[in-house]
C-alpha positions as CSV (number, residue, x, y, z in Angstrom):
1,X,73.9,170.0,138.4
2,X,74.8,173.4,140.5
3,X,77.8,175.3,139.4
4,X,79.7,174.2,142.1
5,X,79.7,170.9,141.3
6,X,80.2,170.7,138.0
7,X,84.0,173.0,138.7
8,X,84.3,170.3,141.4
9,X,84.0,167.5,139.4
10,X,86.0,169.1,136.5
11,X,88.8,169.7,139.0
12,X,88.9,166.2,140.1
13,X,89.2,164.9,136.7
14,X,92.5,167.0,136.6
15,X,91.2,170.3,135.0
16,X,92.7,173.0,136.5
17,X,91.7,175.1,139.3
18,X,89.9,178.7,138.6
19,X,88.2,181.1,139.8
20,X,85.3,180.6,138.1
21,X,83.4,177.9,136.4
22,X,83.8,179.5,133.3
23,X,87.1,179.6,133.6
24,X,87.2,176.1,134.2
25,X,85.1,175.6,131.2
26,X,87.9,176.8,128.9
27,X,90.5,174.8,130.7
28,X,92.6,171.8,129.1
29,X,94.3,168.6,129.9
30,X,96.7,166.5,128.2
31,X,96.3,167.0,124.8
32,X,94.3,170.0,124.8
33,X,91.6,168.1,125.8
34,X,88.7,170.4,126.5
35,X,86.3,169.3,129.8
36,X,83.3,168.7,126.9
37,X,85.7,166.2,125.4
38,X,86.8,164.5,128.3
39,X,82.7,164.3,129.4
40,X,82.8,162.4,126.0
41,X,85.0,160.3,126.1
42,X,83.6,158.9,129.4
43,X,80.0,158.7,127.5
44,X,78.8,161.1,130.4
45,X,75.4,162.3,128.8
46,X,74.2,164.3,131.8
47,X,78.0,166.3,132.3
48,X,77.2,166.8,128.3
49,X,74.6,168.3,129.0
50,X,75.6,170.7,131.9
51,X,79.0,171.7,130.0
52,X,76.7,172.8,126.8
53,X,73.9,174.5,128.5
54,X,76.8,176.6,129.7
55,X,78.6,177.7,126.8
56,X,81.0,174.8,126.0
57,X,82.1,174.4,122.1
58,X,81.0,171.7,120.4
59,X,83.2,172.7,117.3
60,X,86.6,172.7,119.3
61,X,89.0,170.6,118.4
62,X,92.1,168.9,120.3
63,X,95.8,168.1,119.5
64,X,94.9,165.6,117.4
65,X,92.2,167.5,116.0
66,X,89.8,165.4,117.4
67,X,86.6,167.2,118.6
68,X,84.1,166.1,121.6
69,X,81.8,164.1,118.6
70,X,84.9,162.4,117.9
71,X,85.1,160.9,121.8
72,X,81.3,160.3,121.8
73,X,82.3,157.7,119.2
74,X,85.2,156.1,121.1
75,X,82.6,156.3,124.0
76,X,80.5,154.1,122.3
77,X,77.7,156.7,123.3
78,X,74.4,157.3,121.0
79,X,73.1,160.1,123.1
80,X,75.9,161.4,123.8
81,X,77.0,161.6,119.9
82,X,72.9,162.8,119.2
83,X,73.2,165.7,121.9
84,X,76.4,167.0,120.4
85,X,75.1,166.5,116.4
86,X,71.8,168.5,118.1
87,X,74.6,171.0,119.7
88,X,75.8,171.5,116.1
89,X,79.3,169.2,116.4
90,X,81.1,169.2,112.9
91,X,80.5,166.3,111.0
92,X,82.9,166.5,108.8
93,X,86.3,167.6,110.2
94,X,89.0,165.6,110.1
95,X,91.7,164.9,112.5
96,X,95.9,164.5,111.6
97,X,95.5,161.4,109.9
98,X,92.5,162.5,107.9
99,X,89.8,160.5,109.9
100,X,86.2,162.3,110.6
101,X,84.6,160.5,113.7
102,X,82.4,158.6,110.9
103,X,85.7,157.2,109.5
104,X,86.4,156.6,113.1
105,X,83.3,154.5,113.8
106,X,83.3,152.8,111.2
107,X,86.6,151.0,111.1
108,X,86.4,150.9,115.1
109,X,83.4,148.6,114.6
110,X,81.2,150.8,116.1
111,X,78.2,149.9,113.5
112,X,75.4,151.7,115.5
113,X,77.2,154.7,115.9
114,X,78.4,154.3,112.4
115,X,74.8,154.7,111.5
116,X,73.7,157.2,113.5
117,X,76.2,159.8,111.9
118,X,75.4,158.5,108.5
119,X,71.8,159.5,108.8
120,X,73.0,162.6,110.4
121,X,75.4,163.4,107.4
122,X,72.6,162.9,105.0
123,X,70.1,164.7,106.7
124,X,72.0,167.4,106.8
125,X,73.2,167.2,102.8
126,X,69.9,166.8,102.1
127,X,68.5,169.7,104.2
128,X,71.2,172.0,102.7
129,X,70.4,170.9,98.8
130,X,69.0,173.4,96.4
131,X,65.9,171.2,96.9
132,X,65.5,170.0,100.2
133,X,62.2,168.0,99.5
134,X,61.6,164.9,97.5
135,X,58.5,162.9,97.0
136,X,57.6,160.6,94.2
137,X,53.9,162.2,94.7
138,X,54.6,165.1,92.5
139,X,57.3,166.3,89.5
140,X,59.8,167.9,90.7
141,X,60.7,171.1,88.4
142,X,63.7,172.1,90.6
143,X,67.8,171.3,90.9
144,X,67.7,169.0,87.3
145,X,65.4,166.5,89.1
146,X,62.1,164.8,87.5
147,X,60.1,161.9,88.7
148,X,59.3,159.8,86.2
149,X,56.3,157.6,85.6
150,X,56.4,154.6,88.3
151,X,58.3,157.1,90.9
152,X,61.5,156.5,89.1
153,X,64.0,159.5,90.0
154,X,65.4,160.8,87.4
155,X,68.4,163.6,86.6
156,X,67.9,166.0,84.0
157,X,70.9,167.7,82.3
């Protein structure tokens, strides 16, 4: 989508008039919703899409403290949640009432989104870990891990 269409489309959903799209971009609604947010909530992949290939924050947060992931999730919207995770959305934050958009998901009974950001927090723990790799092909000498006979893991004080 051109620039101009993506302002006018923000405008019409009530973001206020600039100069620029960029401006635009950093404009809020109600809330402090941000237009990447409000894209999210709708479960609008392709407005996604065009707001983060032109700069928008995957990391901010509203009022609440609820971020654009957050609205993926009420959206109901797996590519919409995988484009943000990809964007680099927090996974963890926590709005006022201590909810992360997992938390969210989950007691919203949103099972398939619920799974989706569970494989996303563990890929993530695990690709962060002191030892990002284990097989049961090989002993591992690294973080107090071994694999035992039979592929067992085992932790090693």
């Amino acid at each position: 989508m051109n620039d101009t269409a993506l302002k006018a489309w923000l405008e019409n959903q009530g973001f206020p008039t600039a100069d620029s799209l960029q401006q635009t971009l950093h404009g809020r609604i109600a809330n402090a919703t941000t237009p990447l947010m409000h894209a999210a909530r709708l479960g609008r992949i392709g407005y996604i899409g065009d707001l983060l290939s032109r700069g928008a924050d995957p990391r901010e947060m509203n009022a609440d403290g609820n971020g654009a992931l957050w609205f993926a999730c009420f959206a109901d919207s797996a590519p919409c949640v995988n484009a943000l995770i990809k964007a680099g959305a927090p996974l963890d934050s926590q709005n006022v009432n201590g909810a992360t958009a997992l938390i969210y998901a989950a007691s919203a009974g949103k099972t398939g989104i619920a799974h989706l950001l569970m494989g996303s927090v563990a890929e993530r723990v695990v690709r962060n870990a002191a030892c990002p790799v284990i097989t049961t092909h090989s002993p591992l000498a690294c973080a107090g891990v071994r694999v035992a006979a039979g592929g067992h893991v085992a932790l090693t004080a």
